[in-house]
C-alpha distance (Angstrom), angle and dihedral (degrees) to the residues before:
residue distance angle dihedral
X1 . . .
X2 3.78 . .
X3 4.45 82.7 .
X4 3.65 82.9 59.4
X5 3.45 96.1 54.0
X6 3.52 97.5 47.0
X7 4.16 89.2 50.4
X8 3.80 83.3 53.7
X9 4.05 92.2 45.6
X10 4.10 93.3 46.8
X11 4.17 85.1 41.7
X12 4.33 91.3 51.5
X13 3.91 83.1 42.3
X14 3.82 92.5 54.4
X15 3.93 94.6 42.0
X16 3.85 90.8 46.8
X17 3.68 95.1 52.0
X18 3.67 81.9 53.5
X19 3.75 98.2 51.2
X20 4.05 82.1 53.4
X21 3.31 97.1 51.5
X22 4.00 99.2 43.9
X23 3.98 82.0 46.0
X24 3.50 87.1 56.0
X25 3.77 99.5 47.7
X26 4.02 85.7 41.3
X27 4.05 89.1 58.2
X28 4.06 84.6 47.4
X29 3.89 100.2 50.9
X30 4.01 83.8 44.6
X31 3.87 84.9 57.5
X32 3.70 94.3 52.1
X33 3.88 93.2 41.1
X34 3.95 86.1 56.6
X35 3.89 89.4 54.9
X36 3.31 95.6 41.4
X37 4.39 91.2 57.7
X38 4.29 87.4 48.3
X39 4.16 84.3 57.0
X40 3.65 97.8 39.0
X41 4.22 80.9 46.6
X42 3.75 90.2 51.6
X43 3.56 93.7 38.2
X44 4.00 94.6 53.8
X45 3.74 90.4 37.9
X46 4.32 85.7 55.9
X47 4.01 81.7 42.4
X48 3.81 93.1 55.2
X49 4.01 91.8 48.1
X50 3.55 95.8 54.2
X51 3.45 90.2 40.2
X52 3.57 87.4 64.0
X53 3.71 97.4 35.0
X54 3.98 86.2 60.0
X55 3.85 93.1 48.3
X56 4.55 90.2 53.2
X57 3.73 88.4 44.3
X58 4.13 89.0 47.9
X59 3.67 83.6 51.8
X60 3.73 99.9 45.3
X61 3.92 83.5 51.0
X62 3.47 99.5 53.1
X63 3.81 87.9 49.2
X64 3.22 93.0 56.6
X65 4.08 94.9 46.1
X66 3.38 93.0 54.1
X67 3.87 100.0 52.7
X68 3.49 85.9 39.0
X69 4.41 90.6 55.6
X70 3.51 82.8 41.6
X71 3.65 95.0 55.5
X72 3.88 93.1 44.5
X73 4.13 88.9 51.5
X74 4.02 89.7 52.0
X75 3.77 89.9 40.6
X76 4.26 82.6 49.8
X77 3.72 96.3 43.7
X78 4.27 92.7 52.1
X79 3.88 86.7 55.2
X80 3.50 90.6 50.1
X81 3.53 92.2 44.7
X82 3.87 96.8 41.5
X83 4.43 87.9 40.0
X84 3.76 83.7 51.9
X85 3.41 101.4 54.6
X86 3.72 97.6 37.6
X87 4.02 81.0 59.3
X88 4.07 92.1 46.0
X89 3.96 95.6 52.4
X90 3.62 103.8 34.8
């Protein structure tokens, strides 16, 4: 009997060392989880800013597009214009 109680001791021994260790490695991975939400943070928050830096220079393009089409219409029309009346009073 008093064998089978020391199997038993050596046996919660070896399974509580385990439980230490896993608790260990548990309080390690919870570490690295920690640092890996502050770089996902910063990495979203750099995400967001470009995001929005994309969307000002989309808008600073299209400004520019459109003055530019509406340049190339006037610049159209005055031929036109000037073609026309070349045609007229020849």
């Amino acid at each position: 009997m008093s064998m089978k109680i020391n199997e038993v001791e050596k046996e919660q021994e070896v399974v509580r060392g385990r439980i230490y260790r896993l608790g260990e490695r548990l309080s390690e991975i919870k570490m690295e989880i920690e640092l890996l939400d502050v770089q996902m943070a910063c990495v979203l928050n750099q995400r967001d800013k470009a995001v929005e830096r994309i969307k000002f220079l989309r808008m600073q393009r299209d400004k520019g597009v459109r003055f530019f089409r509406i340049s190339l219409y006037v610049k159209f029309v005055s031929f036109f214009i000037n073609w026309f009346l070349k045609i007229v009073y020849l």
